[in-house]
N, C-alpha and C positions, 0 to 999 in steps of 0.2 A: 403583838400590839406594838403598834409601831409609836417610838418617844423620840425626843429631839434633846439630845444633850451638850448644852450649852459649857462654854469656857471662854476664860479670860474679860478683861473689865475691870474695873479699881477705878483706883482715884489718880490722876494726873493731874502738870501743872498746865497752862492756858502752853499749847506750842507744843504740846510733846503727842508722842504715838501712843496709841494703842491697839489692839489686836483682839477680833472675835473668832470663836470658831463654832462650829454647830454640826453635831454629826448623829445619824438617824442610826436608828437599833432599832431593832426590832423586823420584820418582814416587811417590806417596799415592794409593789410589784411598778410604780413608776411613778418618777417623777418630775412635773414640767415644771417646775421654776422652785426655787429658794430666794429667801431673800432676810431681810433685815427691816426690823420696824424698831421705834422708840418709844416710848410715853411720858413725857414729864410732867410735874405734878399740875395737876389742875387744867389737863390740858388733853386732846386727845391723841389716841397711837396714831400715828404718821410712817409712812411708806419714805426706808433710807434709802434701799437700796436692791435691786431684786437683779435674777440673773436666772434665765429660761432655757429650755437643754439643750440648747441650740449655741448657746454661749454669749448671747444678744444681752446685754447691759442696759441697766436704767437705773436716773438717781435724782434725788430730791434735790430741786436747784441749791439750796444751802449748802449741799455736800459733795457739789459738784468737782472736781480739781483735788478733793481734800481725802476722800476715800474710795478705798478701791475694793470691790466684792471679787469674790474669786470662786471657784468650784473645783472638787475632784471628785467625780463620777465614778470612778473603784471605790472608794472611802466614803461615797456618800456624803459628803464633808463642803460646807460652804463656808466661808471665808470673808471677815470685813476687817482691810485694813484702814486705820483712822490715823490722818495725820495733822498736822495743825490745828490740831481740839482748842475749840471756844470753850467759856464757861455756857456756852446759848446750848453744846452739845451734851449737857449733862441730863442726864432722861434713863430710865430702864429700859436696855435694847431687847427685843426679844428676836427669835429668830423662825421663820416661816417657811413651813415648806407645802406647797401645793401636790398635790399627787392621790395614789390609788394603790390600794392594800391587796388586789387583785384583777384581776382580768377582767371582771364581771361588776366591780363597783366605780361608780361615780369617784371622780376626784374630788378630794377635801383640803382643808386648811388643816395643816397641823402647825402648835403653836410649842415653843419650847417654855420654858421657867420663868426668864428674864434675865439679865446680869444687868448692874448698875455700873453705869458709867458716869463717873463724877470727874471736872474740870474743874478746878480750882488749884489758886496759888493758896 
């Protein structure tokens, strides 16, 4: 059964970094894109940052310049770095990975936990 196991996230001040990582377990037989979603409260998930196995990037105009998605395809492993955090980026990120548990099935959405990203002084 294929999980998405999230880390890193807290509480920062307005200007400082933060760092996600998300790494798959369980059996993948492929995957075309990871990425990065948010939710804050009262508000719907929003698409931060996605990255296809091609290594082709895309990002939500708010978070353009400010974070960077990364990938490693041995480790299964996708990567947001956050820099210059607003208190506007405070939201639960979740992390997404697009893909197929074998040869023979349709690609799906897999969704990890959440981790909470708070900005504030």
């Amino acid at each position: 059964q294929v999980q998405l196991v999230e880390s890193g996230g807290g509480l920062v001040q307005p200007g400082g970094s933060l760092g996600l990582s998300c790494a798959v377990s369980g059996s993948i037989f492929r995957i075309n894109a990871m990425g990065w979603y948010r939710q804050a409260p009262g508000q719907e998930r929003e698409l931060v940052a996605r990255i296809i196995s091609s290594g082709v990037t895309n990002y939500a105009d708010s978070v353009k310049g400010r974070f960077t998605i990364s990938r490693d395809n041995a480790k299964k492993t996708v990567y947001l770095q956050m820099n210059s955090l607003k208190p506007e980026d405070t939201a639960v990120y979740y992390c997404n990975v697009e893909g197929s548990d074998s040869f023979f099935s349709a690609a799906r959405d897999y969704w990890g936990q959440g981790t909470q990203v708070t900005v504030s002084s």
